[in-house]
N, C-alpha and C positions, 0 to 999 in steps of 0.2 A: 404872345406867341413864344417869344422865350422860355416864358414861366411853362409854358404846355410841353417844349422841348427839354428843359432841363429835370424835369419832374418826369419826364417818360426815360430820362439818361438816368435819373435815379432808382428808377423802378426795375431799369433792367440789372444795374447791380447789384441791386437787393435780390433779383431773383437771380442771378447769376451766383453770389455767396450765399445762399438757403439751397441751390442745388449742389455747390461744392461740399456745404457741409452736411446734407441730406446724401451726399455721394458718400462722402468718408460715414457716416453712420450705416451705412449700409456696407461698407465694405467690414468695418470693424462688424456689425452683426454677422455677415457671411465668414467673417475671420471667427466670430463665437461657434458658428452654428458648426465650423469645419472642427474647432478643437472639442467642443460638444460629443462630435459624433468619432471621433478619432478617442477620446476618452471612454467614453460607450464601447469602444471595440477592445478599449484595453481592460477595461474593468471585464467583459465578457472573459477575455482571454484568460487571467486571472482568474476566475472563476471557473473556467472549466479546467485548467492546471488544477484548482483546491481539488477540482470533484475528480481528477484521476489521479492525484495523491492521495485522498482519501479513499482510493476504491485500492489502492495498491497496498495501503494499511490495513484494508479489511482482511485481502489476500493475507499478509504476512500474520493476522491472526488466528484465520483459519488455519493456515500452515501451523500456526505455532501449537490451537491445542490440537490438530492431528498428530502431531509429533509428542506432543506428551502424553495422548492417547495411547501410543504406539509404545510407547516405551515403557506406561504400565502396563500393556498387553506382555510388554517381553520381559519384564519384573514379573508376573505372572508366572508366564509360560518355564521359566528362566524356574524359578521357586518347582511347581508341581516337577520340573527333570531332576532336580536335586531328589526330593522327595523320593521320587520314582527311581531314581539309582540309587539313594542308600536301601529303600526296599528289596531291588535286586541284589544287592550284597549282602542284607541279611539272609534272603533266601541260598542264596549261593553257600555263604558262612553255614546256613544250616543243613543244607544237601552235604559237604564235605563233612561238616561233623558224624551225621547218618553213615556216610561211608564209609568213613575212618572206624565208625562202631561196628560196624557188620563186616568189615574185611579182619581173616582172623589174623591171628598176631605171625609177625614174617618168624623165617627160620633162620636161626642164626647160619652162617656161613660156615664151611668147612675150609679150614687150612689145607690147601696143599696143590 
């Protein structure tokens, strides 16, 4: 009878420490699963930071060749007004010549 009580005293501390450390193994799993899923949230966050850095780099490209777009439009535009005023000044140059030829010659002034 003894031997049936001390072997029933032993049985329960074995399962007594297999449920302590079946507890701590479960707790350390639910301590994995919690930095698991806390990891998983930072790696998303990171992730969606790259992807609105990168869409903010796309912006600053677009901007960048609109802008150099723009500034050979006005290299352009800038070039053909040059063009077009020295043309008006020749014409101008040539109209006074014209005028200067067909206007008769002045008359000298009289003293007095």
């Amino acid at each position: 009878m003894a031997a049936l009580v001390l072997t029933g005293a032993l049985a329960l501390v074995v399962y007594k420490t297999r449920t302590r450390h079946n507890d701590k193994g479960t707790t350390i799993r639910d301590q994995a699963d919690d930095d698991a899923l806390r990891l998983h949230r930072q790696e998303a966050l990171a992730d969606e930071f790259d992807a609105r850095a990168h869409a903010a780099q796309v912006e600053v490209d677009i901007k960048t060749v609109r802008a150099c777009s723009l500034q050979q439009q006005a290299t352009v535009h800038r070039s053909e007004a040059v063009t077009s005023r020295d043309q008006l000044n020749d014409l101008r140059d040539s109209a006074d010549k014209l005028n200067a030829a067909a206007r008769p010659p002045a008359m000298p002034r009289r003293a007095g």
